[in-house]
Biopython code that builds the backbone (N, CA, C, O; Angstrom):
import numpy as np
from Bio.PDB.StructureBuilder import StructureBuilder

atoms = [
    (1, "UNK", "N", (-17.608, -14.944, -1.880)),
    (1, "UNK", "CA", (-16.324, -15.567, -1.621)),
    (1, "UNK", "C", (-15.915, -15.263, -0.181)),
    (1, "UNK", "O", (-15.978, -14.158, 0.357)),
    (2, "UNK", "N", (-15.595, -16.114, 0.225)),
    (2, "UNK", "CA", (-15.256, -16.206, 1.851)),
    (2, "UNK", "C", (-13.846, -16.487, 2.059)),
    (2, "UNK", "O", (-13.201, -17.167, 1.262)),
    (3, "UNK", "N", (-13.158, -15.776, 3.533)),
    (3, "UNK", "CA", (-11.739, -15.170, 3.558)),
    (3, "UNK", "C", (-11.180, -16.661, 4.234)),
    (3, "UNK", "O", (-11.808, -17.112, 5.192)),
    (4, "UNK", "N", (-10.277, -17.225, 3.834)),
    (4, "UNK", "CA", (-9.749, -18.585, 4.389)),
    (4, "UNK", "C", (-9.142, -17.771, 5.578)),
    (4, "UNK", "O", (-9.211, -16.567, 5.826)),
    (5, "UNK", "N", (-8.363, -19.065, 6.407)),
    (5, "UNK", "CA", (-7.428, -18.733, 7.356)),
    (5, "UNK", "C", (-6.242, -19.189, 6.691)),
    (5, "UNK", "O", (-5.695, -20.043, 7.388)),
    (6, "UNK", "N", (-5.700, -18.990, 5.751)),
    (6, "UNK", "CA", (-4.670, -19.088, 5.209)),
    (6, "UNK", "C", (-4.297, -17.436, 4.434)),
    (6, "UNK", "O", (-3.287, -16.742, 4.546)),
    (7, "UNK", "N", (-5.759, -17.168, 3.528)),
    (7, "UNK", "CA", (-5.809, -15.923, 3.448)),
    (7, "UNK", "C", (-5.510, -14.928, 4.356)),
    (7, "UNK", "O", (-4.857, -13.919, 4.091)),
    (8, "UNK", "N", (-6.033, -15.238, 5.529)),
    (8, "UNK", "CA", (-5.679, -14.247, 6.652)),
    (8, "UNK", "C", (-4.387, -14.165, 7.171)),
    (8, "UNK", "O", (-3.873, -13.136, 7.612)),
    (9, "UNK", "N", (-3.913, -15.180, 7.116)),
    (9, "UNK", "CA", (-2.771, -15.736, 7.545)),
    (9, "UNK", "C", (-1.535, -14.775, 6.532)),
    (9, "UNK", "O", (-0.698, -14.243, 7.262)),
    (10, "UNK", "N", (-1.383, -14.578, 5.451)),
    (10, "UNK", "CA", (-0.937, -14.148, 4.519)),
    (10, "UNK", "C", (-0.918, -12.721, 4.153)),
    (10, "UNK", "O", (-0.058, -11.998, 3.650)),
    (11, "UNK", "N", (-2.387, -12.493, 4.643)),
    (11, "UNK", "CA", (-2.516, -10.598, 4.772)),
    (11, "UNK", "C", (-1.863, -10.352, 6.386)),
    (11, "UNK", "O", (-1.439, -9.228, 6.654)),
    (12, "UNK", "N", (-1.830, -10.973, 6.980)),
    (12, "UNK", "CA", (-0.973, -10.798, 8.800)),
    (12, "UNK", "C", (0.401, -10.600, 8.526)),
    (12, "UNK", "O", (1.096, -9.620, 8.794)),
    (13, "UNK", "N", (0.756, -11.845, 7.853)),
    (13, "UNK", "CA", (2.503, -11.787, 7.221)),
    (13, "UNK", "C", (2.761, -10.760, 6.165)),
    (13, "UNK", "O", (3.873, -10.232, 6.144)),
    (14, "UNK", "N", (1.879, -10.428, 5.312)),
    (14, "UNK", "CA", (2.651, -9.422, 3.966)),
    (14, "UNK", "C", (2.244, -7.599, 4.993)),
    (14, "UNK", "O", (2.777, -6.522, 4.727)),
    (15, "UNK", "N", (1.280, -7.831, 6.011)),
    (15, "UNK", "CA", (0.997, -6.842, 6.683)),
    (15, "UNK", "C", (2.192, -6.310, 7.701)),
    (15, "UNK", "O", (2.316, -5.120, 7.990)),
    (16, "UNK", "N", (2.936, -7.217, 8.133)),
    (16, "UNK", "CA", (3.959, -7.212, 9.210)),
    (16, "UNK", "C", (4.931, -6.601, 8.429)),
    (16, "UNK", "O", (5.159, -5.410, 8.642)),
    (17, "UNK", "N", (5.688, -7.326, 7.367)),
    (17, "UNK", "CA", (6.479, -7.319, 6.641)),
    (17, "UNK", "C", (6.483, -5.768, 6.360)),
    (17, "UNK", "O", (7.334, -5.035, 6.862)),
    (18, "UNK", "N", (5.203, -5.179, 5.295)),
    (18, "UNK", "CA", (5.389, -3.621, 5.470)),
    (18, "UNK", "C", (5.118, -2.813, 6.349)),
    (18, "UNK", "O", (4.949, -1.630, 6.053)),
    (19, "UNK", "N", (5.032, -3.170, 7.383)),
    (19, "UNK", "CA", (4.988, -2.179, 8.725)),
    (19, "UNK", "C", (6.142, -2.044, 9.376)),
    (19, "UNK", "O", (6.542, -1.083, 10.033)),
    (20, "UNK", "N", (6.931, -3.621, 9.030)),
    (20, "UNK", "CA", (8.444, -3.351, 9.064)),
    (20, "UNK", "C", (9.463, -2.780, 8.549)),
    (20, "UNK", "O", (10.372, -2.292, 9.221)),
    (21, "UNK", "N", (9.401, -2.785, 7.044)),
    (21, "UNK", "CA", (10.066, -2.065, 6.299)),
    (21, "UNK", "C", (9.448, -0.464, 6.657)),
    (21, "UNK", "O", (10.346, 0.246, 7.109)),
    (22, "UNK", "N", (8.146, 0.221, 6.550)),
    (22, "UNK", "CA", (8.625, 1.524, 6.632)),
    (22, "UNK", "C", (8.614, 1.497, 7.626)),
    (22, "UNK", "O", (7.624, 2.228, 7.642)),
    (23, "UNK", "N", (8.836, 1.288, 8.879)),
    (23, "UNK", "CA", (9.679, 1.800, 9.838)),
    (23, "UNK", "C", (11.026, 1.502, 9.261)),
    (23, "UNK", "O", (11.514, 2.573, 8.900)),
    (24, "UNK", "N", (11.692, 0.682, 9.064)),
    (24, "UNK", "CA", (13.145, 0.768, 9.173)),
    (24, "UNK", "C", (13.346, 1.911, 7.689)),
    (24, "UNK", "O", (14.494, 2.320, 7.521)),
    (25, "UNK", "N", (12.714, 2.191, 7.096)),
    (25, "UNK", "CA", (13.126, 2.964, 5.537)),
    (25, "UNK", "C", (12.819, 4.423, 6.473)),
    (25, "UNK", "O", (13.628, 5.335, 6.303)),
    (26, "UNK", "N", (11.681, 4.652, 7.440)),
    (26, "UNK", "CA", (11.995, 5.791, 8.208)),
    (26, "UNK", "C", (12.751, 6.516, 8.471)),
    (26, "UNK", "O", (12.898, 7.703, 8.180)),
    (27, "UNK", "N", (13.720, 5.308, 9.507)),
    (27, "UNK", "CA", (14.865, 5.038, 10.211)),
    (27, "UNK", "C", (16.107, 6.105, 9.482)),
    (27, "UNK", "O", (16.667, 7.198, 9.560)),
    (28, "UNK", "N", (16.011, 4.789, 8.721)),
    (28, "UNK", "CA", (17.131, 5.222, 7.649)),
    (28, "UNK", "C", (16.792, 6.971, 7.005)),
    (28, "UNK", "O", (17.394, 7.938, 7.471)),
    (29, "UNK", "N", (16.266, 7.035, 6.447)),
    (29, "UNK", "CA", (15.804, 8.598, 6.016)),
    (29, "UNK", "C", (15.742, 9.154, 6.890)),
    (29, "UNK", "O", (15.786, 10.307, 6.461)),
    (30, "UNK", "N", (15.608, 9.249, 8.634)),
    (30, "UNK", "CA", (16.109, 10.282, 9.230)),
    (30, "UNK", "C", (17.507, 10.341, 10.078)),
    (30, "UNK", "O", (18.090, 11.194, 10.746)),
    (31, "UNK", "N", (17.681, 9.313, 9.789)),
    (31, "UNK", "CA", (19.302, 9.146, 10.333)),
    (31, "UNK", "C", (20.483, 9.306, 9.620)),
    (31, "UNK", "O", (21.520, 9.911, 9.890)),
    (32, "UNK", "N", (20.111, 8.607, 8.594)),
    (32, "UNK", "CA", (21.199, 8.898, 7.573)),
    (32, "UNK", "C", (20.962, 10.106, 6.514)),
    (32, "UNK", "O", (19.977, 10.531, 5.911)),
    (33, "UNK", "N", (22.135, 10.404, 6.566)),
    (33, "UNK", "CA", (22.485, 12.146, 5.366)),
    (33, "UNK", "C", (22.226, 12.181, 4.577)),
    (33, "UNK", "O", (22.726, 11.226, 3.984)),
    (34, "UNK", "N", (21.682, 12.706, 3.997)),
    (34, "UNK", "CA", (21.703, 12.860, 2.200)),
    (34, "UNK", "C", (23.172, 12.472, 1.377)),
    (34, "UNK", "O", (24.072, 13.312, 1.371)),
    (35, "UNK", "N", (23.348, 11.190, 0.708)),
    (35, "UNK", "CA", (24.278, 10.778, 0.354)),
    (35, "UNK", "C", (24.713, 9.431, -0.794)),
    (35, "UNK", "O", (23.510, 9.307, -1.022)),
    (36, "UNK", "N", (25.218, 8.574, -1.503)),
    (36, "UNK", "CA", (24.829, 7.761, -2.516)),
    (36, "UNK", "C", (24.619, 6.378, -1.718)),
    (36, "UNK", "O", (24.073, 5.342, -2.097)),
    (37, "UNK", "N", (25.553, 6.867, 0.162)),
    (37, "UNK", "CA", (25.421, 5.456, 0.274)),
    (37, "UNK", "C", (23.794, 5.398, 0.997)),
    (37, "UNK", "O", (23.639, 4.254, 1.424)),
    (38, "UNK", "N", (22.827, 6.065, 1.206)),
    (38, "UNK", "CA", (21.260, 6.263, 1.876)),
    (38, "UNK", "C", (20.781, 6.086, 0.244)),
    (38, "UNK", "O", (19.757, 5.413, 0.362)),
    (39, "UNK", "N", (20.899, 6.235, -0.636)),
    (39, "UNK", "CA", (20.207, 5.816, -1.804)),
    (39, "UNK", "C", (20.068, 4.187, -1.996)),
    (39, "UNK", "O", (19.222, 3.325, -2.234)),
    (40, "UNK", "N", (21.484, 4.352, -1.729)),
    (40, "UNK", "CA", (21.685, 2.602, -2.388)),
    (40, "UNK", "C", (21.472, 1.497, -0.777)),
    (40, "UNK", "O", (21.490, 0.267, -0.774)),
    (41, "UNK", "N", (21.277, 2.446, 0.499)),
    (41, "UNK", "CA", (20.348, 1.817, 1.473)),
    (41, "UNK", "C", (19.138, 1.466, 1.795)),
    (41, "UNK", "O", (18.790, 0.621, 2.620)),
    (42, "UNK", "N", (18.318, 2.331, 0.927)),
    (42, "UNK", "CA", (17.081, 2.655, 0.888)),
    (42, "UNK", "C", (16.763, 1.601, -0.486)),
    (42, "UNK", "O", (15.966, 0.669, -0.371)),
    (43, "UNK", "N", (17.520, 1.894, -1.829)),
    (43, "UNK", "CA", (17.512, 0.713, -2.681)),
    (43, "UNK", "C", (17.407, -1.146, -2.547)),
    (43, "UNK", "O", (16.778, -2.106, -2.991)),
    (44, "UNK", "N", (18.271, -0.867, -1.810)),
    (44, "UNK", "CA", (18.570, -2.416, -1.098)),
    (44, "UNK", "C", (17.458, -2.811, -0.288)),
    (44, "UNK", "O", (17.022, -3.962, -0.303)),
    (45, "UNK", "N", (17.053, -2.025, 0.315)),
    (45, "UNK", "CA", (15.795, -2.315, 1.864)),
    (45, "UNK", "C", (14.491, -2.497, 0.878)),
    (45, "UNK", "O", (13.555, -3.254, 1.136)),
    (46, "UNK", "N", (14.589, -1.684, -0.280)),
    (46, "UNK", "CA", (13.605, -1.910, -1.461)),
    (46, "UNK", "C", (13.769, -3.108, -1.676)),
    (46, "UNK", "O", (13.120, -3.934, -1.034)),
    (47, "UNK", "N", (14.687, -3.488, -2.642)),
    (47, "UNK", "CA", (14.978, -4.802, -3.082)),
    (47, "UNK", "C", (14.778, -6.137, -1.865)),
    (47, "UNK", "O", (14.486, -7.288, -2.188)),
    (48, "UNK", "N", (14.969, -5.753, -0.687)),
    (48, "UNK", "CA", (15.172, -6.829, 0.791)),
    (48, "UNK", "C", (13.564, -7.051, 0.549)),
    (48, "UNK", "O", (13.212, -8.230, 0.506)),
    (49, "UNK", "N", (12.938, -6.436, 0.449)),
    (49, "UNK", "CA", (10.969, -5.870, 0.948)),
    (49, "UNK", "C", (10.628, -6.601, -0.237)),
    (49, "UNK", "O", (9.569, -7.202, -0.054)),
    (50, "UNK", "N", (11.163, -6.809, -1.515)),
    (50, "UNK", "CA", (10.186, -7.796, -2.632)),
    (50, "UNK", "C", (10.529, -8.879, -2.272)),
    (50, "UNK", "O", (9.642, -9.695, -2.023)),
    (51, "UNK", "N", (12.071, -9.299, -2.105)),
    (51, "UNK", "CA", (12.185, -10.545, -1.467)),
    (51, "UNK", "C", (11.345, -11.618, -0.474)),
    (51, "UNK", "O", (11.013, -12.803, -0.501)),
    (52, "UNK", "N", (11.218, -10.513, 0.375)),
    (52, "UNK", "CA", (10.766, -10.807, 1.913)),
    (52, "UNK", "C", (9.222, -11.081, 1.228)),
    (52, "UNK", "O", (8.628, -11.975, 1.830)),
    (53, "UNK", "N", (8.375, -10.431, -0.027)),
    (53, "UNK", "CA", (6.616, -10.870, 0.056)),
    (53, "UNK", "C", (6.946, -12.029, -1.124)),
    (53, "UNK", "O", (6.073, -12.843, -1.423)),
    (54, "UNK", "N", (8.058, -12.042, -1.669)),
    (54, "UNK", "CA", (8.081, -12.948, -2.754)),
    (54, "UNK", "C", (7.837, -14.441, -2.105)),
    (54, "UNK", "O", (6.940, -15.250, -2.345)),
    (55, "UNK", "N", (9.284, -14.546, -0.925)),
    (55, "UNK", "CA", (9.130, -15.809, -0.256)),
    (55, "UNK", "C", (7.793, -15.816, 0.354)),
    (55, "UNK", "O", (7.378, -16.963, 0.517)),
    (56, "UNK", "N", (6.856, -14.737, 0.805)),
    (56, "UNK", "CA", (5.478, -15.062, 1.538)),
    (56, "UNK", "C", (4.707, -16.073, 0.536)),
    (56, "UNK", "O", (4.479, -17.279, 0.638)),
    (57, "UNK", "N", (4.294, -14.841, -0.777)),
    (57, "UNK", "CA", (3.479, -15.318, -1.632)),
    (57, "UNK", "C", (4.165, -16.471, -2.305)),
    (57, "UNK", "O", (3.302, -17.001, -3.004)),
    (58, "UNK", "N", (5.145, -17.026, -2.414)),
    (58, "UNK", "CA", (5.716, -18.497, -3.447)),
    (58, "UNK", "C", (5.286, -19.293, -2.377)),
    (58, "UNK", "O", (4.586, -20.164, -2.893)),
    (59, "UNK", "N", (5.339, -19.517, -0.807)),
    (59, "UNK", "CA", (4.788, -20.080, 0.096)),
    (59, "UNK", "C", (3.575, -20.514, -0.412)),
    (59, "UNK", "O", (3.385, -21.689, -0.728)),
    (60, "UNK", "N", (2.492, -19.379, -0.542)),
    (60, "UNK", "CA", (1.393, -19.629, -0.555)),
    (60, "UNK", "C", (0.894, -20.643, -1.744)),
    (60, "UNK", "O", (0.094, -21.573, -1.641)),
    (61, "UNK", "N", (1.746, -20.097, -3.130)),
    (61, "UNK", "CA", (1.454, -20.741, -4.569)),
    (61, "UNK", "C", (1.800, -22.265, -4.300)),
    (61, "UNK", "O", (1.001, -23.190, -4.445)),
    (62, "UNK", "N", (2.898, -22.359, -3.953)),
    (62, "UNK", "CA", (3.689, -23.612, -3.498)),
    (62, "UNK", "C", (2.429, -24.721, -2.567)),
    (62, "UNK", "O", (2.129, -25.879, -2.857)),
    (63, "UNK", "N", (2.148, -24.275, -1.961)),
    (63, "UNK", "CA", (0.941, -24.972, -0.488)),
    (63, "UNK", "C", (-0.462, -25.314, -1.541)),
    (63, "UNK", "O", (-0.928, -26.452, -1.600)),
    (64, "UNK", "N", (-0.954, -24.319, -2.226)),
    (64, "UNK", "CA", (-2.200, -24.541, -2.772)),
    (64, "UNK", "C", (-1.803, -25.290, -3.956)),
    (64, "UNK", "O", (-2.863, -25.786, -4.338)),
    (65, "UNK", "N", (-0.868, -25.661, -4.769)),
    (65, "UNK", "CA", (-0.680, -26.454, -5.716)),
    (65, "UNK", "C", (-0.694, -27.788, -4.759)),
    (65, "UNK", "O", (-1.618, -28.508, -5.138)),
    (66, "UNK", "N", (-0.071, -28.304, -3.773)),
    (66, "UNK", "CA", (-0.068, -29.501, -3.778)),
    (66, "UNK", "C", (-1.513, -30.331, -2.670)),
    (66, "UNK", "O", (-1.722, -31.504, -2.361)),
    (67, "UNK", "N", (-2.285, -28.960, -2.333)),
    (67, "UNK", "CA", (-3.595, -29.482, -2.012)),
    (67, "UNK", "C", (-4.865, -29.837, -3.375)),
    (67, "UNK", "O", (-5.975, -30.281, -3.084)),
]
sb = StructureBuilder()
sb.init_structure("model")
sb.init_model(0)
sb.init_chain("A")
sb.init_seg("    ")
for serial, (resi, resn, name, xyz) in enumerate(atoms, 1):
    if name == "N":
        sb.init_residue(resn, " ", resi, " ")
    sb.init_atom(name, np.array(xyz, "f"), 0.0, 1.0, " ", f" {name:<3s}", serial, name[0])
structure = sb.get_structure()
């Protein structure tokens, strides 16, 4: 099985995406205090990060259904 350029294309974007988030979840964990509102920052940036590969990968499902 051989790697498309769409495949690649998709490991570049879901690759970016978490290189972005832990830096910014870094961020956050050394800047901010131990506290409920760094839980529920760190929660959210969680929740932002499935979002962010959901829209990648529905992209992808979306594109190969109508080829």
């Amino acid at each position: 099985m051989s790697i498309t350029k769409q495949d690649r294309d998709v490991f570049d974007r879901l690759t970016q995406l978490f290189e972005g988030y832990t830096q910014l979840q870094r961020v956050v964990d050394s800047v901010c205090p131990h506290s409920n509102q760094k839980l529920v920052a760190i929660a959210e940036l969680e929740k932002s990060a499935t979002w962010a590969i959901k829209a990648v990968m529905f992209n992808v499902f979306k594109s190969t259904r109508q080829t």
